[in-house]
C-alpha positions in Angstrom: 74.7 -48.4 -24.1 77.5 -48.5 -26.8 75.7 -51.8 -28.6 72.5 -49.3 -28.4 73.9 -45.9 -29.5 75.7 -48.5 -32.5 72.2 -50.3 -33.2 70.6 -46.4 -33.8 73.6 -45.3 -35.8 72.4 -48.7 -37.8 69.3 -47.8 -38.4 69.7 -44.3 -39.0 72.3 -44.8 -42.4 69.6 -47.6 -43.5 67.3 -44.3 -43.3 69.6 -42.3 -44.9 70.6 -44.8 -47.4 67.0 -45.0 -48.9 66.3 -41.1 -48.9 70.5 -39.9 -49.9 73.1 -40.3 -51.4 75.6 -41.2 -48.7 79.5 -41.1 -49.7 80.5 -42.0 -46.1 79.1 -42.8 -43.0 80.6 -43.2 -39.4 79.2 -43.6 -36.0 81.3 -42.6 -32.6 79.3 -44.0 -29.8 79.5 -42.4 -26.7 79.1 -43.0 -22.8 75.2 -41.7 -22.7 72.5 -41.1 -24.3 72.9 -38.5 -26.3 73.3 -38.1 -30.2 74.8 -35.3 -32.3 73.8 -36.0 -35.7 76.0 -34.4 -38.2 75.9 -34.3 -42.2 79.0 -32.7 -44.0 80.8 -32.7 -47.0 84.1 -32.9 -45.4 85.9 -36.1 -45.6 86.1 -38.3 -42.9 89.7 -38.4 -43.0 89.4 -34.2 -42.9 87.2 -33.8 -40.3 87.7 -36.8 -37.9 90.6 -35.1 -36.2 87.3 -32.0 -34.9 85.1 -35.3 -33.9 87.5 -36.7 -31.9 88.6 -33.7 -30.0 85.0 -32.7 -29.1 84.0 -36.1 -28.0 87.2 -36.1 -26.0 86.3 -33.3 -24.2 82.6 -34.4 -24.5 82.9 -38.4 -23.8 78.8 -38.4 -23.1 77.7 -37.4 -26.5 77.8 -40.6 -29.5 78.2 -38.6 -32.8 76.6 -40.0 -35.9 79.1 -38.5 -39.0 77.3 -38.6 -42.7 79.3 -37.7 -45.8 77.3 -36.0 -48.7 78.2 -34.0 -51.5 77.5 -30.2 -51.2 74.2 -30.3 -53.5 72.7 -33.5 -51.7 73.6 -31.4 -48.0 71.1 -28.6 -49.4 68.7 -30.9 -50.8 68.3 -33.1 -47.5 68.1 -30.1 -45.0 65.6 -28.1 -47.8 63.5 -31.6 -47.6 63.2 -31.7 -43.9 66.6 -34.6 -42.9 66.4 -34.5 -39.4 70.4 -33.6 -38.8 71.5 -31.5 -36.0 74.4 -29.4 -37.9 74.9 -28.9 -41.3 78.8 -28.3 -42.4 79.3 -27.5 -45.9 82.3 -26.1 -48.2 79.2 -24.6 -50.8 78.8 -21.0 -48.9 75.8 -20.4 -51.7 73.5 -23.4 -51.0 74.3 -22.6 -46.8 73.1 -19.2 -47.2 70.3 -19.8 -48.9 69.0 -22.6 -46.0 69.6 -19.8 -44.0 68.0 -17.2 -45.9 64.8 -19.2 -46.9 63.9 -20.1 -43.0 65.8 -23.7 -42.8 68.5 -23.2 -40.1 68.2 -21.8 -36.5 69.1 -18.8 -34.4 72.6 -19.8 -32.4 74.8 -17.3 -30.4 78.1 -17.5 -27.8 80.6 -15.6 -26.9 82.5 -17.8 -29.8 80.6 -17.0 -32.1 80.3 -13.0 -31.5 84.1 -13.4 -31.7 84.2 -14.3 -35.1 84.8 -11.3 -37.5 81.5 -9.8 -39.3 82.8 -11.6 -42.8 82.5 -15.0 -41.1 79.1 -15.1 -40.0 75.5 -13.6 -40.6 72.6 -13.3 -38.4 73.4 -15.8 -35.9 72.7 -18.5 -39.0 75.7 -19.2 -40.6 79.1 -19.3 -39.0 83.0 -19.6 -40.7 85.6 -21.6 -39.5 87.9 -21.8 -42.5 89.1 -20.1 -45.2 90.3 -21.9 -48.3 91.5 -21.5 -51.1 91.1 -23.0 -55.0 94.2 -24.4 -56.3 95.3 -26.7 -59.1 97.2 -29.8 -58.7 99.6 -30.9 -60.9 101.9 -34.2 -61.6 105.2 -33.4 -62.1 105.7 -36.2 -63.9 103.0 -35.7 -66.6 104.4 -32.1 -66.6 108.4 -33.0 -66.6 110.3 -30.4 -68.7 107.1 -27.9 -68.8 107.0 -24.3 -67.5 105.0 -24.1 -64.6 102.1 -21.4 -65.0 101.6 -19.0 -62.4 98.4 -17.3 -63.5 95.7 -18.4 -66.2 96.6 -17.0 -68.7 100.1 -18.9 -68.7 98.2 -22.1 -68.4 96.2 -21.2 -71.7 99.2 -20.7 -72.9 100.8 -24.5 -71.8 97.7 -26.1 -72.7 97.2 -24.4 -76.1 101.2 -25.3 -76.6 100.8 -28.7 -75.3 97.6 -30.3 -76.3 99.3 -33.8 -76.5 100.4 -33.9 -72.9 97.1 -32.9 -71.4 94.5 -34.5 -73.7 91.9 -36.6 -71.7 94.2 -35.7 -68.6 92.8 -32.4 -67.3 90.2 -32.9 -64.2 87.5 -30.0 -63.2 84.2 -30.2 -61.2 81.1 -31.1 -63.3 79.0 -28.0 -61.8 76.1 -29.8 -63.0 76.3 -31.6 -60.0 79.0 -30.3 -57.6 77.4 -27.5 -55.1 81.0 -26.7 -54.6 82.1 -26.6 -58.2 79.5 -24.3 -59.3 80.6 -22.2 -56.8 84.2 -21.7 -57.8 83.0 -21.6 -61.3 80.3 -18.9 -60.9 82.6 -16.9 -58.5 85.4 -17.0 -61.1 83.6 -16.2 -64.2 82.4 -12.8 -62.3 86.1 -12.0 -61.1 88.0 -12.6 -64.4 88.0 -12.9 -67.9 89.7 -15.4 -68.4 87.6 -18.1 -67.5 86.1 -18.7 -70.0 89.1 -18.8 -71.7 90.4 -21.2 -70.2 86.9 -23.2 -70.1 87.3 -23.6 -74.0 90.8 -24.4 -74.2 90.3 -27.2 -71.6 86.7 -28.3 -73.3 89.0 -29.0 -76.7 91.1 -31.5 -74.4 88.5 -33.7 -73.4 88.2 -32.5 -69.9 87.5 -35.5 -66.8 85.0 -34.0 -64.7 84.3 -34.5 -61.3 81.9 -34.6 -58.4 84.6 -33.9 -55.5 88.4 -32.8 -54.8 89.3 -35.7 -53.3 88.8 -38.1 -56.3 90.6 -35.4 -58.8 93.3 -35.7 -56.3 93.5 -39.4 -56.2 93.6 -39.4 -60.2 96.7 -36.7 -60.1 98.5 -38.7 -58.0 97.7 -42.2 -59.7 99.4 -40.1 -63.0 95.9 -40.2 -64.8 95.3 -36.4 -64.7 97.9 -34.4 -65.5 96.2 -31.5 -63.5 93.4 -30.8 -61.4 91.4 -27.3 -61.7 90.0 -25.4 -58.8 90.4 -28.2 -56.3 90.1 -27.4 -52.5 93.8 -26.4 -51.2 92.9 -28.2 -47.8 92.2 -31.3 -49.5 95.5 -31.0 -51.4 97.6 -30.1 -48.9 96.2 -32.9 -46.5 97.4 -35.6 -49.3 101.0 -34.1 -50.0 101.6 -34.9 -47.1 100.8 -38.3 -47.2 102.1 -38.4 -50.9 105.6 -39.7 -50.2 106.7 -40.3 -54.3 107.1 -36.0 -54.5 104.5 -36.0 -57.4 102.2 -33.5 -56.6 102.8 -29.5 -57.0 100.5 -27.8 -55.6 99.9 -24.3 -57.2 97.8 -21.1 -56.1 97.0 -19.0 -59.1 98.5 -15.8 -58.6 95.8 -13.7 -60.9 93.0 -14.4 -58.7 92.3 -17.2 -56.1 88.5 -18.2 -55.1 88.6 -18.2 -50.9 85.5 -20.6 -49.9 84.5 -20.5 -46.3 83.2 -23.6 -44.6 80.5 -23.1 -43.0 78.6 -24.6 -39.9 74.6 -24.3 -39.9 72.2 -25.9 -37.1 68.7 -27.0 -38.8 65.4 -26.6 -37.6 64.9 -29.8 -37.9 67.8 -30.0 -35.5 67.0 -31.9 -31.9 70.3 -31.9 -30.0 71.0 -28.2 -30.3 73.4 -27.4 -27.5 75.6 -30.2 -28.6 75.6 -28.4 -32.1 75.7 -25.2 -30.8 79.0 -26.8 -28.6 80.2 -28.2 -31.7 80.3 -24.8 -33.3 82.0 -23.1 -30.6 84.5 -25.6 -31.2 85.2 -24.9 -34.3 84.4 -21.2 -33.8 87.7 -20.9 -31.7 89.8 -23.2 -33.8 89.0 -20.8 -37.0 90.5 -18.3 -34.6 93.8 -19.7 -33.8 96.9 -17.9 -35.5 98.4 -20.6 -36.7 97.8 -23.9 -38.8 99.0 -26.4 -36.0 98.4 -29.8 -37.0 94.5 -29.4 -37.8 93.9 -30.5 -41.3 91.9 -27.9 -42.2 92.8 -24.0 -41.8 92.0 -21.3 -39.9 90.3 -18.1 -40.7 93.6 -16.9 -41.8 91.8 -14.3 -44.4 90.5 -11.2 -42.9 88.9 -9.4 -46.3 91.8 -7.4 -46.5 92.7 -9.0 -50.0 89.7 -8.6 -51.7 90.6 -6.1 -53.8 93.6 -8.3 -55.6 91.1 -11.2 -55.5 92.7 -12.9 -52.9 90.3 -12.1 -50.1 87.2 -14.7 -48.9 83.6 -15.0 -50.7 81.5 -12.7 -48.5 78.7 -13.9 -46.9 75.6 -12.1 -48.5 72.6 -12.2 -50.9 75.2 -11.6 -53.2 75.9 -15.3 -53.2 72.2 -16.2 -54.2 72.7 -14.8 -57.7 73.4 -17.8 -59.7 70.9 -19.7 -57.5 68.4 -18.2 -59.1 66.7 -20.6 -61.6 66.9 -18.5 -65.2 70.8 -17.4 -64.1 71.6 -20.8 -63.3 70.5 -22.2 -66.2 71.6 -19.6 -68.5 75.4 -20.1 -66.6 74.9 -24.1 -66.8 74.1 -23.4 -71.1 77.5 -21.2 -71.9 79.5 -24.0 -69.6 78.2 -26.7 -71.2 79.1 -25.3 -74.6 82.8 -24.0 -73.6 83.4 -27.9 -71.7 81.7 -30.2 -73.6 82.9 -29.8 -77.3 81.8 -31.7 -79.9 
């Protein structure tokens, strides 16, 4: 059965490989016959931890894992991928699935214990809440202030433009679901993104599909910072960063809140396995405390809003800049404040 449930998983990311672009891919066979098909942007090494406790407590059930970035997710579901949960750090491009007719009715007693904020309709349900940071090598910044809000680090880099040329890393929004996100999220709650946007397009920025790789380059000491990177991601690799070079800091003007989200498709087959998975992760969003899950609990409970520390909602709101002239028109002034010429 496992040398079956392996030779599917096979054939399945041969499939996948011709239709998406897969950035990781890993089957966990199990006892039966059964298959939970999941596609996610979390990172293996992230979300491995939530696969093996489920199949621990569900040894029956093989779970095929795909990796995709945020914008390919939206695409595949939109384009009819036969996956049977959707997980996704880009709360925009879930909703809209969800509000265009893509995803499918789920409800528990876990879910109906999540707070209002973290779901809607029975489509869409939170089980994290995290936060933008920027990451920064202490060795590229040795005998610099360290900026607490943005307008300090318009300040440094304006100051500084020798020690951060070429070495500041942000998303290319272009492309990242994720990126465009924090960037479109920001840009409504301050005015001094786009400050900062031009001072960092004058250094050459590196951009970026995913946190993970701006991470890596911080650490490696070929950024010297990382904008708007996922804190869970962060915080996962300090603690596997034993040289003390990464800082991790929250800006304390305003700090985007993403919740990831869970979705089951309609093109979804094994639906109570997704719909178990989600209760899963319905009840670990609820737990008071961190523990040792790499990613973090519904910790935010919209009582911060108001200082712009509180979570994205979960609303129509969030379909704003999906809209085709808004996008674009977003996507024109970025484009001229990060790519200087």
């Amino acid at each position: 059965m496992r040398l079956a449930c392996l030779a599917i998983g096979l054939s399945l990311l041969a499939t996948l490989a011709m239709a998406l672009e897969v950035e990781d891919h890993r089957l966990y066979p199990g006892t039966g016959d059964r298959m939970l098909r999941i596609v996610s942007t979390a990172d293996l090494e992230v979300f491995e931890p939530y696969l093996r406790a489920f199949q621990a407590e569900r040894p029956a059930i093989s779970i095929d894992y795909t990796v995709v970035s945020s914008a390919e997710l939206h695409r595949a579901i939109r384009n009819g991928a036969e996956f049977d949960l959707a997980v996704s750090s880009a709360m925009d491009l879930q909703f809209q699935l969800a509000n265009d007719g893509f995803g499918q009715s789920y409800r528990s007693d876990s879910t109906e214990s999540l707070p209002e904020w973290a779901r809607w309709r029975d489509l869409i349900f939170a089980f994290t809440a995290e936060p933008a940071v920027v990451v920064l090598s202490a060795e590229r910044l040795a005998g610099l202030p360290v900026p607490a809000t943005r307008q300090e680090l318009i300040t440094l880099l304006r100051q500084h433009p020798e020690r951060f040329q070429g070495a500041v890393g942000t998303y290319d929004v272009r492309d990242s679901g994720l990126g465009y996100l924090f960037a479109t999220q920001e840009a409504r709650s301050t005015d001094a993104y786009w400050r900062l946007s031009e001072v960092m397009g004058r250094l050459n920025p590196q951009l970026y599909c995913c946190s993970g790789q701006m991470i890596d380059d911080v650490s490696e000491g070929r950024l010297a910072l990382a904008y708007n990177v996922l804190g869970s991601y962060a915080a996962e690799r300090l603690v596997r960063d034993s040289d003390g070079q990464l800082q991790i800091l929250r800006m304390q003007d305003f700090a985007n809140v993403i919740l990831r989200t869970a979705l089951i498709p309609t093109t979804a087959r094994e639906i109570e396995s997704a719909g178990e998975m989600i209760d899963m992760l319905a009840t670990l969003g609820l737990r008071d405390a961190p523990g040792s899950w790499t990613l973090p609990p519904l910790r935010q409970t919209g009582d911060g809003e108001g200082s712009g520390f509180g979570p994205i909602r979960l609303g129509p709101a969030l379909m704003v800049y999906l809209d085709p002239l808004n996008r674009r028109a977003f996507l024109d002034e970025w484009e001229n404040a990060l790519e200087q010429r």
